[in-house]
KOLSEBA-795011 format. One record per residue (C-alpha): residue number from 1; y, z, x. Coordinates in steps of 0.05 Angstrom, whole numbers, plus 5000, padded with zeros to 4 digits. Example, Ala and Ser with C-alpha at 12.3 -4.5 7.8 and 13.67 -1.06 7.14 Angstrom:
<nodes>
NODE/seq/c2/c3/c1
NODE/1/4910/5156/5246 $
NODE/2/4979/5143/5273 $
</nodes>
This chain:
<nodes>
NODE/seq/c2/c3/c1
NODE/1/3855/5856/5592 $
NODE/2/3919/5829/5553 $
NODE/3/3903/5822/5468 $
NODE/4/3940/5770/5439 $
NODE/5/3955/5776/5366 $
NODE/6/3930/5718/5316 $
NODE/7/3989/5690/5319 $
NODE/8/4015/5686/5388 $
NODE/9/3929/5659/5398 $
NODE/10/3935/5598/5345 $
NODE/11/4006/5581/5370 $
NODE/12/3986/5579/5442 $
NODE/13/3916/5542/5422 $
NODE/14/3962/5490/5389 $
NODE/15/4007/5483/5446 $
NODE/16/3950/5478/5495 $
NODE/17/3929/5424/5452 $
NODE/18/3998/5387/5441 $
NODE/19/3996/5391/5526 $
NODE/20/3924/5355/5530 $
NODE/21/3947/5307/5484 $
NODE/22/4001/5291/5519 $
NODE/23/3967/5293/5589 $
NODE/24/3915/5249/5562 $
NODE/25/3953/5184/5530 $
NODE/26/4008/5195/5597 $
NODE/27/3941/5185/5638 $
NODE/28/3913/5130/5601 $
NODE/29/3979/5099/5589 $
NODE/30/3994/5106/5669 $
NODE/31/3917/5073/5676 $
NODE/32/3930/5026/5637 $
NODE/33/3995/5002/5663 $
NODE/34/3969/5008/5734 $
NODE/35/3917/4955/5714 $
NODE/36/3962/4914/5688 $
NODE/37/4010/4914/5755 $
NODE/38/3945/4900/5798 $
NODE/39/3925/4836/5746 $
NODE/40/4002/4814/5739 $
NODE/41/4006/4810/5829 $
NODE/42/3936/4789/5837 $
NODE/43/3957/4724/5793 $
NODE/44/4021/4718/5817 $
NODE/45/3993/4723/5888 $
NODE/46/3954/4670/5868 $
NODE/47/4007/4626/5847 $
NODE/48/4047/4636/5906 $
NODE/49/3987/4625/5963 $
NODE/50/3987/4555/5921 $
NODE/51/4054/4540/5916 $
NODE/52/4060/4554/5991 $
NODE/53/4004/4506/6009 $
NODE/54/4046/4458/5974 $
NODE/55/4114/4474/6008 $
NODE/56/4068/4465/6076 $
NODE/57/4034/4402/6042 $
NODE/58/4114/4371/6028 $
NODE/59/4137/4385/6096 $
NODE/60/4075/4353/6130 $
NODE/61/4073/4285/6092 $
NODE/62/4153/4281/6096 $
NODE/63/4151/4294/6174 $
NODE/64/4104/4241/6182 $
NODE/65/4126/4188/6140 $
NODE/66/4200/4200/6179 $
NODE/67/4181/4231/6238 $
NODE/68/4243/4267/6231 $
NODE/69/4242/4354/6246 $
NODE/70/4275/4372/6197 $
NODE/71/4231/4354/6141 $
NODE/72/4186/4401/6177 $
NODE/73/4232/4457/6145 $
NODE/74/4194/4467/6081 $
NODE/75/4129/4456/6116 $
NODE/76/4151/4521/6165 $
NODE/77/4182/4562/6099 $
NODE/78/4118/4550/6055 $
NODE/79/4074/4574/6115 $
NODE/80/4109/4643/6117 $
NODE/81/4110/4636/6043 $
NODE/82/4041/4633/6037 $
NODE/83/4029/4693/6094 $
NODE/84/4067/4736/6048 $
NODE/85/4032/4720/5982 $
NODE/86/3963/4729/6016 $
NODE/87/3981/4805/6036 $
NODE/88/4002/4819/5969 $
NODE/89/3936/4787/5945 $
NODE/90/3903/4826/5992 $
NODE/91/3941/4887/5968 $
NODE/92/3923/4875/5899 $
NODE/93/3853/4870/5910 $
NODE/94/3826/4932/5954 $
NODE/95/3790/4965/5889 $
NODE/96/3752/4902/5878 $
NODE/97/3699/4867/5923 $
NODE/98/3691/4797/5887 $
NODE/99/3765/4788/5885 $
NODE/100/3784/4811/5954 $
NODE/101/3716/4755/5978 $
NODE/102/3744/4698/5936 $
NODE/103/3816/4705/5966 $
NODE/104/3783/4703/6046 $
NODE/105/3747/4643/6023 $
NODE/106/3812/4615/5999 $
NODE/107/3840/4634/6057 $
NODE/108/3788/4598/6092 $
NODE/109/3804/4545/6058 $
NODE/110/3886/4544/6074 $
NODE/111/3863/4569/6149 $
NODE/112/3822/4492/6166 $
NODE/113/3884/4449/6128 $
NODE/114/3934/4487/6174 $
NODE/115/3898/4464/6229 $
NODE/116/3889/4399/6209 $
NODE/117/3962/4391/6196 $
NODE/118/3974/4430/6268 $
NODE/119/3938/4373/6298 $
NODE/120/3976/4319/6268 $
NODE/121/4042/4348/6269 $
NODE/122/4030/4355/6344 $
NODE/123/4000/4286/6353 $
NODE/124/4069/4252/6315 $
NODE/125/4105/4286/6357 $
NODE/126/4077/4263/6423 $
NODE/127/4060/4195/6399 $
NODE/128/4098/4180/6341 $
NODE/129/4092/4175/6263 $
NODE/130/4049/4114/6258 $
NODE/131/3990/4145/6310 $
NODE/132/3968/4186/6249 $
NODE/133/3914/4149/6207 $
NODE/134/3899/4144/6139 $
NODE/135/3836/4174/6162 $
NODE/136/3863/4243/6180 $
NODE/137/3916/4238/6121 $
NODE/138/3863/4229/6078 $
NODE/139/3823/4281/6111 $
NODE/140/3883/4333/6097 $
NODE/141/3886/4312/6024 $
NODE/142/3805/4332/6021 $
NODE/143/3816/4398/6049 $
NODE/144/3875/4413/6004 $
NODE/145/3846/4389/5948 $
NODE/146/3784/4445/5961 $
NODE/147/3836/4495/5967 $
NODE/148/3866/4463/5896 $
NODE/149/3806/4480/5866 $
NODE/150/3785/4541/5895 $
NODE/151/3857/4570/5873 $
NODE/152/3834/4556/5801 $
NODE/153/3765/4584/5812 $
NODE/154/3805/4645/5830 $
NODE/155/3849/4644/5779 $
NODE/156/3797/4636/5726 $
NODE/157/3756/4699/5760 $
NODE/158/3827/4733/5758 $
NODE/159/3824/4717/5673 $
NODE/160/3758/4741/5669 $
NODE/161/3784/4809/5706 $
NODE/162/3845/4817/5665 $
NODE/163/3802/4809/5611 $
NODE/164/3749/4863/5621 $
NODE/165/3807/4901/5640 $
NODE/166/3836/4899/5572 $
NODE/167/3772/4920/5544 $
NODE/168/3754/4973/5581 $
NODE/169/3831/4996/5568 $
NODE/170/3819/4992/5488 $
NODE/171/3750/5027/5494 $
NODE/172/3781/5085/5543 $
NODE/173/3837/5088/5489 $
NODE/174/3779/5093/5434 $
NODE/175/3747/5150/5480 $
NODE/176/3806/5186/5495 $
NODE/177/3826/5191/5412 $
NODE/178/3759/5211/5397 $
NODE/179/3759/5265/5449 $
NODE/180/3815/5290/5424 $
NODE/181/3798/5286/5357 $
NODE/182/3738/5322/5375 $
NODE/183/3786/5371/5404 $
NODE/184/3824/5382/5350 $
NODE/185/3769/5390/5302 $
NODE/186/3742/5442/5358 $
NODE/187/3814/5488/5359 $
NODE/188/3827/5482/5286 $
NODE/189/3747/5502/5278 $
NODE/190/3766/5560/5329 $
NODE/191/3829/5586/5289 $
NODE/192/3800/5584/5229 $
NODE/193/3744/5622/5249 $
NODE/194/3783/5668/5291 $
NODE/195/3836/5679/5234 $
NODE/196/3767/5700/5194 $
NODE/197/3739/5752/5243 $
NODE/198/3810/5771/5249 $
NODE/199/3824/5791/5177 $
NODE/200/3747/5813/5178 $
NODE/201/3767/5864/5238 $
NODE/202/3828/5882/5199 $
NODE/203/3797/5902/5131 $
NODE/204/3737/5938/5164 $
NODE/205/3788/5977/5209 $
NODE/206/3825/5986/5140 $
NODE/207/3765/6010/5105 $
NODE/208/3746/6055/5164 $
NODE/209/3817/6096/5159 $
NODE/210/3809/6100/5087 $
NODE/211/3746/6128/5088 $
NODE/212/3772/6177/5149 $
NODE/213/3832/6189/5114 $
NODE/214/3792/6208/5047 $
NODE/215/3742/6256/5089 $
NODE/216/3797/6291/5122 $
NODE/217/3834/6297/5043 $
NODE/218/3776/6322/5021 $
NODE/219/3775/6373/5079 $
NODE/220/3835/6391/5065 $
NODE/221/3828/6404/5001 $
NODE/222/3765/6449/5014 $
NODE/223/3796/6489/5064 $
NODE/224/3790/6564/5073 $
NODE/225/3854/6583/5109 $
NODE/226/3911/6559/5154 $
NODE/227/3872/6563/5216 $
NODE/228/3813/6522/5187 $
NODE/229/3861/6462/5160 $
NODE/230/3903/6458/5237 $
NODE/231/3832/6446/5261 $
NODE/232/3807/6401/5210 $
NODE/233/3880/6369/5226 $
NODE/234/3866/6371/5309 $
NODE/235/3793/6351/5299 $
NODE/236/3813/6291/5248 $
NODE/237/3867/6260/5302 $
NODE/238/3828/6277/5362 $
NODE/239/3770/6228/5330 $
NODE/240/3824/6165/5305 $
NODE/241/3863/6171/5370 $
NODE/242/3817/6163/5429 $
NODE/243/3831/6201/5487 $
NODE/244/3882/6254/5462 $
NODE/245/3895/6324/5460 $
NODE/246/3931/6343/5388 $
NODE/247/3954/6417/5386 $
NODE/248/3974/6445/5316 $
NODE/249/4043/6492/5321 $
NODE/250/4049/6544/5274 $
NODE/251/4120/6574/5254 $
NODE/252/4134/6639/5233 $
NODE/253/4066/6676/5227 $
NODE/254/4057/6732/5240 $
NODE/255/4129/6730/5272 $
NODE/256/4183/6675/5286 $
NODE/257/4150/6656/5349 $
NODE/258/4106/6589/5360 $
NODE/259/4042/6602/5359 $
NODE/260/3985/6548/5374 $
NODE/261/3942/6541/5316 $
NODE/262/3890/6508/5350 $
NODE/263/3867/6511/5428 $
NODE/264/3926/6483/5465 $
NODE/265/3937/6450/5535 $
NODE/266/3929/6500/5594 $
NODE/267/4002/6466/5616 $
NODE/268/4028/6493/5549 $
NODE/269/4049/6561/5579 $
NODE/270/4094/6580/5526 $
NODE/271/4059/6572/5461 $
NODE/272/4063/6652/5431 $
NODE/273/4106/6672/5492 $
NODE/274/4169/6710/5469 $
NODE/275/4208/6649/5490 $
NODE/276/4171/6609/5448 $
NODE/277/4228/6603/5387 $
NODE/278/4228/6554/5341 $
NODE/279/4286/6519/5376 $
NODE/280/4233/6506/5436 $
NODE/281/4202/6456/5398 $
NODE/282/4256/6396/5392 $
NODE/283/4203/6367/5330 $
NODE/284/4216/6429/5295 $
NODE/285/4292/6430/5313 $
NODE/286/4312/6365/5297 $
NODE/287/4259/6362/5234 $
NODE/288/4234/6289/5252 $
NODE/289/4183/6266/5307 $
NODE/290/4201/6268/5374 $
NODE/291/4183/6235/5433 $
NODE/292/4177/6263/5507 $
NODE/293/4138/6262/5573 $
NODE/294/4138/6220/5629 $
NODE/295/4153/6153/5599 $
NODE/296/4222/6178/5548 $
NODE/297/4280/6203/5580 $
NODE/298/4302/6234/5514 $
NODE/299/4371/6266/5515 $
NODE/300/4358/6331/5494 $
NODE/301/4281/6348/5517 $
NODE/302/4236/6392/5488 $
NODE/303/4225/6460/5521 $
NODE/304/4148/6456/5505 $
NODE/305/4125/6381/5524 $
NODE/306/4187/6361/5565 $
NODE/307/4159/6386/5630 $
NODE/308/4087/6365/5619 $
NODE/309/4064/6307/5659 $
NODE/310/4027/6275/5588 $
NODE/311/4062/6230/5548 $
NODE/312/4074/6270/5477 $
NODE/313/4095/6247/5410 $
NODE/314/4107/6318/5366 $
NODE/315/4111/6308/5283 $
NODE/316/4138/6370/5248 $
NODE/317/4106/6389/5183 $
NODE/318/4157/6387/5125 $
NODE/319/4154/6410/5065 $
NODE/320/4222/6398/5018 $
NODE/321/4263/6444/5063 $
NODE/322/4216/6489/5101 $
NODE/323/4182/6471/5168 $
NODE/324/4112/6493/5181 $
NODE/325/4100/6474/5244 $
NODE/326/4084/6411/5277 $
NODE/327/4032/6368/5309 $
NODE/328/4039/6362/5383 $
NODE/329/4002/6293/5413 $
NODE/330/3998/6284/5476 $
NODE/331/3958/6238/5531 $
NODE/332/3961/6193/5591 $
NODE/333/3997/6137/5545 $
NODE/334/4048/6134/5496 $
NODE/335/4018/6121/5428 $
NODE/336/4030/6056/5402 $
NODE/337/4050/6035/5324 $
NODE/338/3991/6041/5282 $
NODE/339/3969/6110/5316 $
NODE/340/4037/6135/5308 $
NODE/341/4037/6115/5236 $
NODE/342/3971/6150/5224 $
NODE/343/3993/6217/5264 $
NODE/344/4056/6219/5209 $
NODE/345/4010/6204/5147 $
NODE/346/3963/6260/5170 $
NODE/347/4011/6301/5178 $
NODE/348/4041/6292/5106 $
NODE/349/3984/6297/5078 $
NODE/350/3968/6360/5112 $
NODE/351/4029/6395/5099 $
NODE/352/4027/6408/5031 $
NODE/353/3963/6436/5042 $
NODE/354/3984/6484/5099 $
NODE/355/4040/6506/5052 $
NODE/356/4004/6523/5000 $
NODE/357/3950/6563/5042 $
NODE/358/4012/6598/5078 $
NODE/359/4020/6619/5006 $
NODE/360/3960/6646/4987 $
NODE/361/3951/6682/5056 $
NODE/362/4015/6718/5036 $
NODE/363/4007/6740/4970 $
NODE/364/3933/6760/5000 $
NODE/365/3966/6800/5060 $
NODE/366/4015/6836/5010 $
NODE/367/3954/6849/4972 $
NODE/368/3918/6888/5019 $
NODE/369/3970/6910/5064 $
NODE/370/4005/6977/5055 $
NODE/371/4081/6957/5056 $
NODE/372/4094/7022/5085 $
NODE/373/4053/7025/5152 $
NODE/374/4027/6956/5155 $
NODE/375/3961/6971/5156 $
NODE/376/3916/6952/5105 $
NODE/377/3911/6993/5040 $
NODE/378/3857/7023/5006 $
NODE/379/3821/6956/4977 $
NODE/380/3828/6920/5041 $
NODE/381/3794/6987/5075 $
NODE/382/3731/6980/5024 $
NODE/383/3730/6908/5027 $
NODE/384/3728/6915/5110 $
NODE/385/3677/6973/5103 $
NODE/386/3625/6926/5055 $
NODE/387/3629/6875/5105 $
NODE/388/3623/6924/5173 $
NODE/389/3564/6959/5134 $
NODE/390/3527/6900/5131 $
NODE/391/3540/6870/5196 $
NODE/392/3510/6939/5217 $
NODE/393/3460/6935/5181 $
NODE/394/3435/6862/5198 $
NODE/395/3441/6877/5281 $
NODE/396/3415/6945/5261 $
NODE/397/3471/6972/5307 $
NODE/398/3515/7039/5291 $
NODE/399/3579/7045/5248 $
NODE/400/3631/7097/5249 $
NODE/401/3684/7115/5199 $
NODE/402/3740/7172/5214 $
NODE/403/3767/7198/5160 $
NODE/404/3840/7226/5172 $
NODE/405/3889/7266/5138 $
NODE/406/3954/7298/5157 $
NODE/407/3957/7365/5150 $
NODE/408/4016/7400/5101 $
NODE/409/4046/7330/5085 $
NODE/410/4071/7358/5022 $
NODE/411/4107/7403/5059 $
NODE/412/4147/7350/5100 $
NODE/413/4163/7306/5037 $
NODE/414/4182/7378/4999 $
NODE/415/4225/7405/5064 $
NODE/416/4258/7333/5094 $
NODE/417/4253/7286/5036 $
NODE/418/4207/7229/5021 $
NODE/419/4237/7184/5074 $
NODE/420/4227/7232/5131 $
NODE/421/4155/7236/5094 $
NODE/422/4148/7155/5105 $
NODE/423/4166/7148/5173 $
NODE/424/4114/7208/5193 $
NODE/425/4072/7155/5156 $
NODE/426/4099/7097/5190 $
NODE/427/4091/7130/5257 $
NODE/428/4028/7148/5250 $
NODE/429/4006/7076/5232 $
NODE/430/4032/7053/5294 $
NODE/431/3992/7115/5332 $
NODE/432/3928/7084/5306 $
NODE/433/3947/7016/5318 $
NODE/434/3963/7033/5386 $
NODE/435/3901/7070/5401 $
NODE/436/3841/7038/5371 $
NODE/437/3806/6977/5403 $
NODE/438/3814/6911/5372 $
NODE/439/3747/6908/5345 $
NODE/440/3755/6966/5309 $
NODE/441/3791/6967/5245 $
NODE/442/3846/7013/5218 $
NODE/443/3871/7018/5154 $
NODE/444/3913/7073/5103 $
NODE/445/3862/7097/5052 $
NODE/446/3916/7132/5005 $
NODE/447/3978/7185/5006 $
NODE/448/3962/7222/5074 $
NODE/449/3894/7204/5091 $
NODE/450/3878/7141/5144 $
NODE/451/3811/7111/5162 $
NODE/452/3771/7083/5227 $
NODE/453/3710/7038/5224 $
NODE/454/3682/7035/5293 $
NODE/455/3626/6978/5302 $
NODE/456/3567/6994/5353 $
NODE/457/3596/7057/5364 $
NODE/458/3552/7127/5350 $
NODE/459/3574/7191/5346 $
NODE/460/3602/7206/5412 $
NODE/461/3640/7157/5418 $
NODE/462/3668/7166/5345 $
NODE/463/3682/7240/5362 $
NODE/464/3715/7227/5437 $
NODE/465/3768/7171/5396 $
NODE/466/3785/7214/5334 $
NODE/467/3797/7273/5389 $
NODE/468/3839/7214/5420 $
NODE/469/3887/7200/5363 $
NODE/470/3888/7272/5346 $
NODE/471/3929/7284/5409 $
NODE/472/3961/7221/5410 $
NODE/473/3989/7243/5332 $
NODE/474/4012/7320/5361 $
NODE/475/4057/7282/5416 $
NODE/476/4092/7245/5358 $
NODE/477/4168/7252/5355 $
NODE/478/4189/7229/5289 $
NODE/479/4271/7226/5267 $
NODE/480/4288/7290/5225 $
NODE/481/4224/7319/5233 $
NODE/482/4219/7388/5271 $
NODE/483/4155/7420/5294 $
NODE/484/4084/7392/5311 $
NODE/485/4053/7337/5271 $
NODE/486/3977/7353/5259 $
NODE/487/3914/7320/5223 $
NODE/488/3849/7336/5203 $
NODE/489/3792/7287/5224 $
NODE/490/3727/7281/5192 $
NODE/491/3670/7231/5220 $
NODE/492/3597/7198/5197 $
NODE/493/3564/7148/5224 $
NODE/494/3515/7093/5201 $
NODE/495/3453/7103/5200 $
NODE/496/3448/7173/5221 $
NODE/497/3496/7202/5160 $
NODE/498/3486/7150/5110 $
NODE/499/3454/7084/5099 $
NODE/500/3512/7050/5051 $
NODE/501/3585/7038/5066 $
NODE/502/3611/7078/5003 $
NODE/503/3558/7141/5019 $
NODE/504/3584/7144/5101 $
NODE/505/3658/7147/5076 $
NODE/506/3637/7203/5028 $
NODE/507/3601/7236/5087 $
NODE/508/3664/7227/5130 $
NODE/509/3711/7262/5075 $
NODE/510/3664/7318/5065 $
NODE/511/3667/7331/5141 $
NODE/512/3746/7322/5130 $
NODE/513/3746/7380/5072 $
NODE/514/3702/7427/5135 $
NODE/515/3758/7409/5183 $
NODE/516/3810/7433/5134 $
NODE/517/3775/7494/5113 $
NODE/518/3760/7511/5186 $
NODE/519/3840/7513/5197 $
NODE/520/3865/7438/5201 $
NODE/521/3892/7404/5267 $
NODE/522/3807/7393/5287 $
NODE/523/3759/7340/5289 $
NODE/524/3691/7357/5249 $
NODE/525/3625/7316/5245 $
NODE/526/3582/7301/5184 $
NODE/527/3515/7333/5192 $
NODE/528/3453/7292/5212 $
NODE/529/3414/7279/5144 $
NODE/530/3350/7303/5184 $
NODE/531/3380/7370/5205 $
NODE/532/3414/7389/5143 $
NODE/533/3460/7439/5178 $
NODE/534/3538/7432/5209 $
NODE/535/3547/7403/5274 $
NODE/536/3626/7425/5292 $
NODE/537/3663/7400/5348 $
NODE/538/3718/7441/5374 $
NODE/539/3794/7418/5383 $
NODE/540/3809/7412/5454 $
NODE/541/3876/7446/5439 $
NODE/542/3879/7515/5401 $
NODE/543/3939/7497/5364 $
NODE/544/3998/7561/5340 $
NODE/545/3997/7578/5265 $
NODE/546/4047/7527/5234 $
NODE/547/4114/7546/5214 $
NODE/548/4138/7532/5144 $
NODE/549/4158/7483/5128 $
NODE/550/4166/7446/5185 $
NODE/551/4094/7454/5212 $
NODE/552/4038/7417/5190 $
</nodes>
């Protein structure tokens, strides 16, 4: 169904009324002047069906006072005169009964003197002008003078007609501007109160964004990190524009790829794909909104949306010169004025906000991140072990912690130099990274010495992965560095070692010290609190006595 704006509505209610307007004084002006045709031939056709009667009524007293034919001519032209007059009247009179009566009857009338004067013409002319009587002359004059006198009767009914005529023409004329007034009063009653509901519509709609606009500020504002505002951001769109899917673009965390912030299209293959540069994204590129799909032919398309059978309309978030991201719209139809206008106010309102929170995840992640390795450091390791404790605690499932430390990494720093000593580190990092599952957490606890938590794992499983990373840290081959790299390993697990996060770590680093008195390069297990003895597991490679100083 086609809207029409206020506007285009009251200038097309107007017109449609200008048109009736006009349509109804051209049909009562056309009604009226019809009338007045039919009255004006109905008495003239009286006038002529009189005037012919007297042409005929001429001709037949001169032919027979003379006797003579040719003064029979005006008696012959008023008798086709009259024929003629009497069809018009005829004519003239179809829509009206009385009328169309009263002219027979006349007719009547004019029908008995033509026969009379028939007869006498007829007798004169077989027996000459003087075998007419006075009689039959006289008898003419009677029936002429009926016909005299009906003509006025019909005359006088034709007054009467033209007058009601008139009437009913000024009280049609009365009706017609009353209707229309009526009908004017009706549209301008119409626009006024559509013009109402109009500006009614338009300052609830306008209340209704303000109000959404001041929830999603206020979620904004309240927001925990960067992931939490692009979904307030999808969430906040997805509700003002009906039928859309809105997919918030990060750039340049953790990497320089795109990555979707929120859940994306299953058509948008290449969101956190290697290819997915910031270039990809023509929003991004070009630093202003861009539109593609279906319905723009764009000249340069956008690698991400430019394929994709929706229509989308991409804003990039911009802040001074930086570009966060953008906000990627897309549906079955291209987004019209007003939604447009709210997708770039959301998304300036948003940015600062995202920019900001970038920030503060920064400074957070150099805060607990170990420069070095990138793992996290030693606060980020306690802060992950309070929370994994007490996870374990409320599912009353296991936790394990390895404790790890190289073995003679003074040595290495001493012998190579402390850059050889941070990329053993470095390497090592990755080793863990590389090896642990992604629920499990890995982190560098200080100098030499690394940590695992392991949630719902016990102490099997603990002791089968730090036997794991121990051989995975003896195949290292770092720069510069000559011999075998070794570690020591020592691992506890909650509940059977401890029952706090702090007392587990303590019972992984004493197991740690038993490794390293046992001879380094082993993995060694806390002791069960209920046993109260050593529980030792054995390295699954007897490693050769190190050699100074290159052996650790």
């Amino acid at each position: 169904m086609v809207r029409l704006s206020p506007i285009v509505g009251a200038r097309l209610l107007i017109l449609l009324a200008v048109v009736a307007l006009a349509v109804a004084v051209w049909s009562v002006s056309a009604w009226q002047r019809s009338e007045a045709e039919r009255t004006f031939l109905q008495s003239e056709s009286a006038e002529l069906m009189f005037a012919g009667m007297l042409d005929q009524q001429a001709g037949a007293r001169g032919f027979a006072l003379t006797g003579q034919e040719r003064f029979l001519a005006p008696y012959h032209e008023g008798r086709r005169f009259y024929t003629t007059a009497l069809d018009q009247a005829h004519e003239a009179s179809r829509a009206n009964p009385g009328l169309r009566r009263s002219i027979e009857a006349l007719d009547g009338i004019a029908g008995r003197w033509q026969r009379l004067a028939v007869v006498q013409i007829e007798q004169i002319r077989r027996d000459g002008r003087r075998s007419v009587t006075s009689g039959q002359i006289e008898a003419r004059k009677r029936v002429l003078d009926r016909f005299r006198a009906a003509n006025n009767r019909l005359r006088a009914q034709l007054a009467v007609t033209r007058d009601q005529q008139l009437s009913r023409a000024a009280t049609v004329s009365a009706g017609v501007v009353l209707l229309l007034s009526v009908l004017f009063t009706l549209v301008g009653h119409m626009l006024v109160q559509r013009a109402a509901r109009v500006r009614r519509r338009q300052q609830e709609a306008a209340a209704r964004e303000r109000a959404e606009q001041a929830e999603f500020a206020e979620g904004m504002l309240v927001a925990r990190d960067e992931h939490e505002a692009g979904s307030l951001v999808q969430r906040h769109l997805e509700r003002v524009i009906p039928g859309c899917d809105v997919t918030v673009i990060t750039n340049g965390l953790p990497d320089s790829r795109l990555r979707a912030m929120t859940q994306a299209r299953p058509d948008s293959p290449q969101l956190g794909s290697a290819d997915a540069m910031p270039a990809a994204c023509m929003a991004i590129r070009l630093s202003r909104p861009h539109d593609d799909g279906p319905a723009a032919t764009p000249l340069l398309p956008c690698e991400l949306c430019g394929a994709q059978e929706a229509q989308a309309f991409c804003v990039p978030a911009v802040v001074g010169s930086d570009v966060l991201g953008s906000v990627l719209v897309q549906g079955a139809r291209p987004l019209d004025a007003t939604e447009r206008a709210r997708v770039r106010e959301s998304v300036a309102q948003s940015a600062p906000v995202l920019t900001n929170l970038r920030t503060v995840y920064r400074a957070e992640l150099r805060a607990t991140t170990d420069q070095l390795t990138g793992l996290p450091n030693k606060r980020a390791v306690q802060d992950q072990l309070h929370r994994m404790a007490a996870q374990a605690g409320r599912s009353k499932s296991s936790l394990a912690a390895i404790l790890i430390d190289l073995d003679h990494f003074k040595e290495i720093n001493d012998g190579y130099g402390h850059p050889a000593g941070d990329g053993v580190l470095a390497a090592v990092g990755a080793a863990l990274l590389a090896t642990v599952r992604a629920s499990d957490f890995a982190g560098r606890y200080g100098g030499e010495e690394f940590v695992l938590l392991l949630p719902d794992t016990g102490l099997d499983g603990a002791l089968v992965l730090a036997e794991k990373v121990r051989r995975e840290i003896e195949l290292l081959d770092v720069p510069q560095i000559e011999g075998t790299l070794t570690a020591s390993f020592g691992v506890a697990v909650l509940p059977d070692h401890a029952s706090q996060g702090e007392s587990l770590l303590r019972e992984a680093d004493r197991a740690l010290y038993a490794a390293k008195d046992r001879g380094r390069n082993r993995v060694h297990a806390a002791p069960a609190a209920a046993l109260r003895h050593d529980v030792e597991t054995q390295p699954a490679v007897e490693t050769a006595p190190p050699r100074p100083p290159a052996a650790i």
